[in-house]
Backbone as a chain_set.jsonl record, in Angstrom:
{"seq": "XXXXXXXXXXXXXXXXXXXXXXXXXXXXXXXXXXXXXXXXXXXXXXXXXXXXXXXXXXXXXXXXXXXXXXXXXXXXXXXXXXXXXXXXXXXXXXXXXXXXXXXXXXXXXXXXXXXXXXXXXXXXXXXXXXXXXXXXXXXXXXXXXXXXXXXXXXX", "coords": {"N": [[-3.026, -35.783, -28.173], [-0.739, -33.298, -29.506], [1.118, -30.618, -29.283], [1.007, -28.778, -31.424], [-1.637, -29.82, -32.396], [-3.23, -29.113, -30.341], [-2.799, -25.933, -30.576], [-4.095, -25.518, -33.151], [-6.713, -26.388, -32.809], [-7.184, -23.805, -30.31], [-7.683, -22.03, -32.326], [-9.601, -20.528, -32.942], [-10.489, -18.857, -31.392], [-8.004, -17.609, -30.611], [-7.667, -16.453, -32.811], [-10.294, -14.49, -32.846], [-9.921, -13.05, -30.554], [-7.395, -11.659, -32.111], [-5.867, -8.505, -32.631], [-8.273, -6.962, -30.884], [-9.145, -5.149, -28.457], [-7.713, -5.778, -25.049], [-10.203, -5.906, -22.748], [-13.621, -5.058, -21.074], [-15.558, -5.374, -22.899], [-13.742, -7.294, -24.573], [-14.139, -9.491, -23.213], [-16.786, -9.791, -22.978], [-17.273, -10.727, -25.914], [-16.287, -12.937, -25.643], [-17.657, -14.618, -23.784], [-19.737, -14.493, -25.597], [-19.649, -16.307, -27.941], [-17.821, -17.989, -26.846], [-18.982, -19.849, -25.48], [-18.978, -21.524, -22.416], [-19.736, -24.596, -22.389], [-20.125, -24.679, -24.87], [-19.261, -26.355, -28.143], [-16.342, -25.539, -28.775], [-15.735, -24.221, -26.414], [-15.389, -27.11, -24.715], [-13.963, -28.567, -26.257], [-11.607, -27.667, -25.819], [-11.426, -27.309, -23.006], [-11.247, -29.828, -23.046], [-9.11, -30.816, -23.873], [-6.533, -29.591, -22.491], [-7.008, -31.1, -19.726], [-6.734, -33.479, -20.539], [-3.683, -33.242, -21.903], [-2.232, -32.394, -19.188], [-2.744, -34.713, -18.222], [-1.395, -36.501, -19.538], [0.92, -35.214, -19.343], [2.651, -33.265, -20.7], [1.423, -30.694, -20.571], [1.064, -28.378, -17.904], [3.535, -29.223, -16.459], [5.38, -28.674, -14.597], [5.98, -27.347, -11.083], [4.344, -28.136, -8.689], [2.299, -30.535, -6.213], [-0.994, -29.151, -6.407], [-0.086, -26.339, -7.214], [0.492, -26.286, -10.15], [2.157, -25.757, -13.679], [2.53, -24.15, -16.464], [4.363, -23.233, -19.395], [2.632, -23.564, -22.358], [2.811, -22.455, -25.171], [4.444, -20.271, -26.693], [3.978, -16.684, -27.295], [3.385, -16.215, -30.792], [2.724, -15.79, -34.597], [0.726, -18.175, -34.89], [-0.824, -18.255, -33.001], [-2.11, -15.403, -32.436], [0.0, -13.246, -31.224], [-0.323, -14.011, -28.928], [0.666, -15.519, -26.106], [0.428, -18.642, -24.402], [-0.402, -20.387, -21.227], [-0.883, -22.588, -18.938], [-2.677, -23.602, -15.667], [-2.766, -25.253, -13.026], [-4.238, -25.627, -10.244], [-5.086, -25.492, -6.818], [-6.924, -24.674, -3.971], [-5.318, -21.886, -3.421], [-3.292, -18.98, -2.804], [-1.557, -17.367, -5.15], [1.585, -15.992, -7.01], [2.045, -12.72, -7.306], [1.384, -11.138, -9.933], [1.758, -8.648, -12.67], [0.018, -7.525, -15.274], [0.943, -5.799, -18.389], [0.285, -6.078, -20.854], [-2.139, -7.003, -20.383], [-4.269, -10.092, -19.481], [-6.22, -12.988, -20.533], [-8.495, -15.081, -19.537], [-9.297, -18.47, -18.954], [-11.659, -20.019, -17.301], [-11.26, -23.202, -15.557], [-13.37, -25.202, -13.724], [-12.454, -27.987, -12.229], [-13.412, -29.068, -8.825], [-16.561, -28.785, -8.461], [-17.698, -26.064, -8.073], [-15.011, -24.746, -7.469], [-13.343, -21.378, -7.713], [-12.003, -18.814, -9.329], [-10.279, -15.919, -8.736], [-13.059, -15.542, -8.078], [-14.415, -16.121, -9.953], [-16.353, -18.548, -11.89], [-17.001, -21.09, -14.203], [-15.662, -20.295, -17.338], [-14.847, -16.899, -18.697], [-12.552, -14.684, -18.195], [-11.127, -11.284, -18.278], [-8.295, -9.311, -17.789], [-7.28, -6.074, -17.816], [-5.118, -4.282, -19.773], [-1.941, -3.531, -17.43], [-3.075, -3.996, -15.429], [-3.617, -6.138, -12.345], [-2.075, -8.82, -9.876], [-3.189, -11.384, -7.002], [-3.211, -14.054, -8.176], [-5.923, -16.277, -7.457], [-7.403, -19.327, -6.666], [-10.485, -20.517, -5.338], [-12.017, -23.044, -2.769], [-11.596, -25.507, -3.822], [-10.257, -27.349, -6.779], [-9.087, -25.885, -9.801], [-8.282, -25.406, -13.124], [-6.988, -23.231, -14.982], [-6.453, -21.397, -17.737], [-4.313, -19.246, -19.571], [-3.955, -16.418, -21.596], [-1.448, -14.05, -23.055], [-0.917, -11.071, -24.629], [1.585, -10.657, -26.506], [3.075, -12.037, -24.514], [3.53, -11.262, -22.174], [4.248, -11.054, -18.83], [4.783, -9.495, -15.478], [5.821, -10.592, -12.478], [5.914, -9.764, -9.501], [6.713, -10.114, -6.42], [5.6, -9.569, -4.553]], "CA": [[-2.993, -34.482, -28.819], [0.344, -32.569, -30.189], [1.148, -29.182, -28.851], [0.434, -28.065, -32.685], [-3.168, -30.061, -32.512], [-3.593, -27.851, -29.492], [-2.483, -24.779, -31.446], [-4.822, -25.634, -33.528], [-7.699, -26.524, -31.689], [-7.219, -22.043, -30.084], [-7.258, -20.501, -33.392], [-10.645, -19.877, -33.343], [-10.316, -18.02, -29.847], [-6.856, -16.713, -30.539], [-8.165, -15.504, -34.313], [-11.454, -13.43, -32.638], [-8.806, -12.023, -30.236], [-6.611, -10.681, -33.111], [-6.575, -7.294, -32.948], [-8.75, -6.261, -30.385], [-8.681, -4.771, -27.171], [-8.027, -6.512, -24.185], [-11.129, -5.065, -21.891], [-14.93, -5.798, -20.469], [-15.561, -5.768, -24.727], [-13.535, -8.612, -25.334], [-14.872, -10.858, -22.331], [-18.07, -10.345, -23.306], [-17.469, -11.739, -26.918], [-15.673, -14.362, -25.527], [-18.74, -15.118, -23.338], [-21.122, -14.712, -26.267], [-19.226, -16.541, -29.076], [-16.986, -19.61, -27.141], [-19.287, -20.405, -23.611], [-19.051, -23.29, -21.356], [-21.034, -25.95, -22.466], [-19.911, -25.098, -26.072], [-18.29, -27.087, -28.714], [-15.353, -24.896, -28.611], [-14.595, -24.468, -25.092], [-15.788, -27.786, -24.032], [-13.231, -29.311, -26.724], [-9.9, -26.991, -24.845], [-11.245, -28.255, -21.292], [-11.026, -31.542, -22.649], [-7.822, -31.156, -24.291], [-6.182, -29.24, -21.168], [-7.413, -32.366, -18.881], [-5.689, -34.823, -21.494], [-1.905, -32.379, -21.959], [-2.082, -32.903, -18.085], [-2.758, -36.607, -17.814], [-0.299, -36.953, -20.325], [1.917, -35.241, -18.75], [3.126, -32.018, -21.474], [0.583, -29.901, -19.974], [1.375, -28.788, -16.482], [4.923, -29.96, -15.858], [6.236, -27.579, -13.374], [5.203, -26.893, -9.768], [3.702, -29.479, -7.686], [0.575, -30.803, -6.219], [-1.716, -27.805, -5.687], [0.281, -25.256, -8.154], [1.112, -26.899, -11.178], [1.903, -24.482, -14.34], [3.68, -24.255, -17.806], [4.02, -22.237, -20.621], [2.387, -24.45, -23.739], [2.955, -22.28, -26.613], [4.905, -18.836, -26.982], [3.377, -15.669, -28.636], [3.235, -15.912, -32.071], [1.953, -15.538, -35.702], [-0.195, -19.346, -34.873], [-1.7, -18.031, -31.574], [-2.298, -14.192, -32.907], [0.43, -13.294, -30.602], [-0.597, -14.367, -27.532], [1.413, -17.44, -25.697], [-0.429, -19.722, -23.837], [-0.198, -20.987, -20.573], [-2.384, -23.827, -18.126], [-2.229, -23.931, -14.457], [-3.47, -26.386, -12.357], [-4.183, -24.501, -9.228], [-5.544, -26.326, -5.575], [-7.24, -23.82, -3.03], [-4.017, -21.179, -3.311], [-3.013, -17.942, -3.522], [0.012, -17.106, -5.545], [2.408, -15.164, -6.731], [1.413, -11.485, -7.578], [1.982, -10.863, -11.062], [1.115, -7.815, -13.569], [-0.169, -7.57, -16.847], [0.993, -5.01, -18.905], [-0.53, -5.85, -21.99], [-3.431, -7.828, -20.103], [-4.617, -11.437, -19.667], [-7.146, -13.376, -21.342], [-8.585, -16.085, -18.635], [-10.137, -19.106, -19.752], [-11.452, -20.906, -15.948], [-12.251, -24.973, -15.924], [-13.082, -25.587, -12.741], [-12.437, -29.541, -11.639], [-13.892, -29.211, -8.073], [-17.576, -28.242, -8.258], [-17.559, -24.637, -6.808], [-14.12, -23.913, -7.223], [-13.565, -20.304, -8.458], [-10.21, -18.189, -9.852], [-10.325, -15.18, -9.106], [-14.144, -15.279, -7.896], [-15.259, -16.34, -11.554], [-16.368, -19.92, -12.013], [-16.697, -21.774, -15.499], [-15.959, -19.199, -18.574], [-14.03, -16.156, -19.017], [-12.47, -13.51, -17.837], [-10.33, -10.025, -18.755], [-7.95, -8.667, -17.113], [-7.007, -5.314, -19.214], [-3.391, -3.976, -19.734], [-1.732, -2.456, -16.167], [-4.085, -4.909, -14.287], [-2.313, -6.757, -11.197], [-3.029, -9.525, -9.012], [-2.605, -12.777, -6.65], [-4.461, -15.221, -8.928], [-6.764, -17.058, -6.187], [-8.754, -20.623, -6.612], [-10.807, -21.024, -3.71], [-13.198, -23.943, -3.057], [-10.937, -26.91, -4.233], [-9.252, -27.139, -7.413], [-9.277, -25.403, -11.095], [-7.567, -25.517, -14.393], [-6.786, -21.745, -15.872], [-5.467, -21.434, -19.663], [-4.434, -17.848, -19.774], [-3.151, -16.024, -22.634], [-0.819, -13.047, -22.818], [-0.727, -10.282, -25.242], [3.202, -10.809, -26.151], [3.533, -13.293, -23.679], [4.347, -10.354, -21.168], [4.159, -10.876, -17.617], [5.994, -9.457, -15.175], [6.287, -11.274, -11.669], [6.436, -8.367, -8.747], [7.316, -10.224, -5.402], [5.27, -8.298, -3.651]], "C": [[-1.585, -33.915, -28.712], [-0.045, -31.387, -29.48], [0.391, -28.533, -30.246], [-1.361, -28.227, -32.819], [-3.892, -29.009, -31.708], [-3.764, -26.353, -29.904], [-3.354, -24.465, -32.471], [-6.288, -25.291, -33.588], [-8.38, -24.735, -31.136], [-7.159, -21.532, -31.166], [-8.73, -20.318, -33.48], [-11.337, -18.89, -32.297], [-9.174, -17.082, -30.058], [-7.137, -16.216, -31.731], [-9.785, -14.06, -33.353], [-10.361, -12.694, -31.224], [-7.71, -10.524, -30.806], [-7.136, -9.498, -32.663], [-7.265, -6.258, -32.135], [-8.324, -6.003, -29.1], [-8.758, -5.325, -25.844], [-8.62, -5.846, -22.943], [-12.478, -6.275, -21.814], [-15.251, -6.617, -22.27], [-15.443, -7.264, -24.705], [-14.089, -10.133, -24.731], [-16.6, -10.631, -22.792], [-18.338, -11.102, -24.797], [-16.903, -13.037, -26.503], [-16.987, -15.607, -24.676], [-19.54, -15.538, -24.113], [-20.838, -16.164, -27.288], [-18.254, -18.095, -28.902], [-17.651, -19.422, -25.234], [-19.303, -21.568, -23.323], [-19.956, -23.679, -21.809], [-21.059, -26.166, -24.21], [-18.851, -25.653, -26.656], [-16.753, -26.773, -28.636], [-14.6, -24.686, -26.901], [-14.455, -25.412, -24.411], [-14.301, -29.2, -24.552], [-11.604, -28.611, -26.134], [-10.178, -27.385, -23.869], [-10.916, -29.387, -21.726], [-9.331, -31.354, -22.995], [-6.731, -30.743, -23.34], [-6.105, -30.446, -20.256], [-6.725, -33.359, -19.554], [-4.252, -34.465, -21.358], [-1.654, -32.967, -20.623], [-2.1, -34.001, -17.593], [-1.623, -36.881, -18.581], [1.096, -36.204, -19.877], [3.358, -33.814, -19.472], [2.635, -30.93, -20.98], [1.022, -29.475, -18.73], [2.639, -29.598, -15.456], [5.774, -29.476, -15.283], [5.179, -27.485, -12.386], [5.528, -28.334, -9.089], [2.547, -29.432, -7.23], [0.039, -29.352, -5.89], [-1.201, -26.711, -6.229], [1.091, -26.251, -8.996], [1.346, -26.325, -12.315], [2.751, -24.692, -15.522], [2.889, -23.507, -18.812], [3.377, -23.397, -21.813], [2.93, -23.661, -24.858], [3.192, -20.539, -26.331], [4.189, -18.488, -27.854], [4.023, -16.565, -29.942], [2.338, -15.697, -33.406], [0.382, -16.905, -35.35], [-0.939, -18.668, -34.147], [-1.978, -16.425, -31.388], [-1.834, -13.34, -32.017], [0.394, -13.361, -29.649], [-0.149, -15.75, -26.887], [0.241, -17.631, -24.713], [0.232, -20.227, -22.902], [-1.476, -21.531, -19.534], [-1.584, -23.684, -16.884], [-2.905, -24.495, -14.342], [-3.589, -25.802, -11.059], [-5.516, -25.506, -7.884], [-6.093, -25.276, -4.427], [-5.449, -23.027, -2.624], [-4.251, -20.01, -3.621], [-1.809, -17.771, -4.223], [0.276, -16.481, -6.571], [1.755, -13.493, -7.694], [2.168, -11.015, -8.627], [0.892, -9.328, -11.772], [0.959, -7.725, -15.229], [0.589, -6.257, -17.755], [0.294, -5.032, -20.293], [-2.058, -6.971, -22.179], [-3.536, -9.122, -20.433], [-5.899, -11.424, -20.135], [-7.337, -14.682, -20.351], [-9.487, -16.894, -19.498], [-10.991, -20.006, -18.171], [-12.479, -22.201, -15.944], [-12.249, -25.473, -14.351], [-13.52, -27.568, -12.408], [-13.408, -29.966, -10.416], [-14.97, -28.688, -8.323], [-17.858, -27.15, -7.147], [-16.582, -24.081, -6.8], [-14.047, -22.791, -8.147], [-12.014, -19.753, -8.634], [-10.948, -16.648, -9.768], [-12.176, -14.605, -8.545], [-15.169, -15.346, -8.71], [-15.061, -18.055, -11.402], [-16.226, -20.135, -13.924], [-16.547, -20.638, -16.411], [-14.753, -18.676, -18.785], [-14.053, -15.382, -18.812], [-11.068, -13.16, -18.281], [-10.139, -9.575, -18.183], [-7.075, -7.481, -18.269], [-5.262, -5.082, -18.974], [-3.134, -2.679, -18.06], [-2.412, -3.525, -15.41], [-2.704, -5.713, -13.167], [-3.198, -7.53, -10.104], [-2.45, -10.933, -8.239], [-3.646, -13.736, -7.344], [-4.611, -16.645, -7.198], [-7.674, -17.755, -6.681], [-8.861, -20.523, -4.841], [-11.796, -22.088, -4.112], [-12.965, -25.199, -3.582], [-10.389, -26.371, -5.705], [-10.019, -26.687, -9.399], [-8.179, -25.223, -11.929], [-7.743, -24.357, -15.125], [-6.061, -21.445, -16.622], [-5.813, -19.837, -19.503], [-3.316, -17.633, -20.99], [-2.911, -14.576, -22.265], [-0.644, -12.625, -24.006], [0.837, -9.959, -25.277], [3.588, -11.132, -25.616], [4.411, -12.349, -22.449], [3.551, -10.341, -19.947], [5.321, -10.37, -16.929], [5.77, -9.4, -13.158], [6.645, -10.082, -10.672], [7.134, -8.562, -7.261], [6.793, -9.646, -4.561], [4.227, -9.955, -2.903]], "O": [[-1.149, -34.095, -27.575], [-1.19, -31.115, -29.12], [-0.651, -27.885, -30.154], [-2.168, -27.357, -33.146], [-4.794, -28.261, -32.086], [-4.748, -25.683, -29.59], [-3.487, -23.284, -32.792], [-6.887, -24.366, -34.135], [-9.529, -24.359, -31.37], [-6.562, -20.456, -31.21], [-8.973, -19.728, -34.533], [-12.426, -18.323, -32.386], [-9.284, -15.895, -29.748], [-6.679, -15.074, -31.728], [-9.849, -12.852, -33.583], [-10.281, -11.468, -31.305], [-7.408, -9.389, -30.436], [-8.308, -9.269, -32.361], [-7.13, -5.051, -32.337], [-7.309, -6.506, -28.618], [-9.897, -5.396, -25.382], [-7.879, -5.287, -22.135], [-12.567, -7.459, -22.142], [-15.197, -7.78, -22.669], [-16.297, -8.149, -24.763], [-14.336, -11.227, -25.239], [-17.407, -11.559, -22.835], [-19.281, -11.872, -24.974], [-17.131, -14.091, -27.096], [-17.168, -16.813, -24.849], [-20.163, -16.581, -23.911], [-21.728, -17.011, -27.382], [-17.958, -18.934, -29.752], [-17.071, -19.056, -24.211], [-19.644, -22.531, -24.01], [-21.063, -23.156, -21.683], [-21.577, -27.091, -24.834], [-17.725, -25.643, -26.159], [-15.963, -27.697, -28.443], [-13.481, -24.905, -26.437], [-13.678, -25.306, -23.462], [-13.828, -30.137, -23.909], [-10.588, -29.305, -26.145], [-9.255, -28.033, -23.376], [-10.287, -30.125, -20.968], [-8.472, -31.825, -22.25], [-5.83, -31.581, -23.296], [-4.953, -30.81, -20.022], [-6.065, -34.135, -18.862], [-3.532, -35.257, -20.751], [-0.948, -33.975, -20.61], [-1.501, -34.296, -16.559], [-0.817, -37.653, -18.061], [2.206, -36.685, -20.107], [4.459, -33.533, -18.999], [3.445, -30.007, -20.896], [1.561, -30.445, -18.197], [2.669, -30.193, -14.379], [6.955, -29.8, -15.41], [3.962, -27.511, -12.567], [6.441, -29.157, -9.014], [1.722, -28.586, -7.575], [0.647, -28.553, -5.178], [-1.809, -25.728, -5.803], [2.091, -26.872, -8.635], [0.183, -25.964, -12.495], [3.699, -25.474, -15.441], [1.712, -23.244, -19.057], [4.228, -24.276, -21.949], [3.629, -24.338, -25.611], [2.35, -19.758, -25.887], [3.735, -19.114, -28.812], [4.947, -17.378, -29.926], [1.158, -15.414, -33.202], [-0.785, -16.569, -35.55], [-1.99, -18.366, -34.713], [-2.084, -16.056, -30.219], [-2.655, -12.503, -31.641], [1.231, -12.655, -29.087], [-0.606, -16.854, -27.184], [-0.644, -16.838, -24.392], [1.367, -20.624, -23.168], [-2.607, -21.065, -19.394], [-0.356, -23.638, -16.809], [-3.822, -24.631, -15.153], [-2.482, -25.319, -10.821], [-6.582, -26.016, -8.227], [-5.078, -25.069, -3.763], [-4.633, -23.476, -1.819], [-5.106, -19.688, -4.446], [-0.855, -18.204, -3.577], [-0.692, -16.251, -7.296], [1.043, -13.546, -8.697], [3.308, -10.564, -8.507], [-0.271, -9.056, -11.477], [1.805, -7.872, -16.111], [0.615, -5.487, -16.795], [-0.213, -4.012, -20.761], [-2.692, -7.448, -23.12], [-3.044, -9.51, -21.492], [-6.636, -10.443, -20.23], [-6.349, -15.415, -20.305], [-10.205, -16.476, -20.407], [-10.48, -21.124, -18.241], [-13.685, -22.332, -16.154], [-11.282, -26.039, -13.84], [-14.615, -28.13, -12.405], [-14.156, -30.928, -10.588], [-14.642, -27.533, -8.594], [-18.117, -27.226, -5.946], [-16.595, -22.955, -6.303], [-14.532, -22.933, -9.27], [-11.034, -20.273, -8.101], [-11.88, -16.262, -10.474], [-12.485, -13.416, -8.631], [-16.325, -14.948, -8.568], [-14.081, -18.675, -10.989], [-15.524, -19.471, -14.687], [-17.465, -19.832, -16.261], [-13.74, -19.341, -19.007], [-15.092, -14.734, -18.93], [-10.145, -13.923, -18.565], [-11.026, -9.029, -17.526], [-6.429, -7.836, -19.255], [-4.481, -5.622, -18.192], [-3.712, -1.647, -17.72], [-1.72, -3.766, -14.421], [-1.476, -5.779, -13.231], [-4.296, -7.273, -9.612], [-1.474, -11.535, -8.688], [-4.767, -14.018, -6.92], [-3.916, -17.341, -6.458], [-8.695, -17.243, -7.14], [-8.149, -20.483, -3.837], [-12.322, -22.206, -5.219], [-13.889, -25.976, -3.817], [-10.11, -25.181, -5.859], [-11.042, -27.087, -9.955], [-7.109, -24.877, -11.428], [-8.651, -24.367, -15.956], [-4.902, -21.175, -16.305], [-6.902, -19.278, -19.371], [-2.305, -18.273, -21.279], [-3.638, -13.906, -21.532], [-0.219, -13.477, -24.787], [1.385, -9.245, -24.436], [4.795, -10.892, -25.639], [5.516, -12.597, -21.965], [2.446, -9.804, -19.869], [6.482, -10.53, -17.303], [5.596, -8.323, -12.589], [7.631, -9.405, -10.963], [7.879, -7.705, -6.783], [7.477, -9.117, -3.685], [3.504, -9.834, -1.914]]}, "num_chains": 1, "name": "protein.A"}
């Protein structure tokens, strides 16, 4: 799979995004409309799990935090960039949203959680702030950013 196939692949996640507000709202359509076990999110875990074997996916860090941007905001991805971690029983680094994340969480280890959420999706709204935490062994979290704005606090 192509970064573009990938690009692809999210427009029917990053199209029901368009537009709306990033809140409880939007996680619950995202729950109703692309859940675990369906065609749609079952075909981004796989393709996530492939980027990473292959080696485009996930090409920063190291074992146990692994992380990369895939695909900057833009017009394709209804401005929201795209990024995959690979994440090993960790906490790290305490970042803030300002115009809110969009979680997608695949967990690998049976049991592991992000955040305290297992398989699905979760919303974090604009202003939100946090140490993104897998516990329980290891998980794969495709988050998208509203203008691809994070901002990294050090705290």
């Amino acid at each position: 799979m192509t970064i573009e196939e990938f690009t692809t692949l999210l427009q029917p996640v990053t199209g029901a995004i368009r537009g709306r507000a990033v809140d409880d709202t939007l996680a619950g359509l995202l729950k109703r409309d692309f859940p675990p076990g369906g065609a749609t999110f079952d075909a981004i875990e796989q393709a996530c799990h492939d980027g990473i074997a292959a080696g485009w996916m996930c090409n920063h860090g190291a074992p146990g935090r692994r992380y990369g941007r895939v695909i900057e905001a833009g017009e394709a991805t209804a401005g929201l960039s795209v990024d995959v971690v690979e994440l090993i029983d960790i906490v790290g680094p305490h970042h803030r949203h300002p115009t809110g994340e969009i979680c997608m969480v695949m967990p690998v280890t049976a049991g592991a959680r992000f955040d305290g959420h297992g398989r699905g999706w979760c919303v974090y709204p604009p202003g939100s702030a946090h140490h993104p935490t897998v516990t329980g062994g290891e998980a794969v979290v495709l988050y998208m950013l509203p203008g691809g704005e994070i901002e990294f606090t050090g705290q």
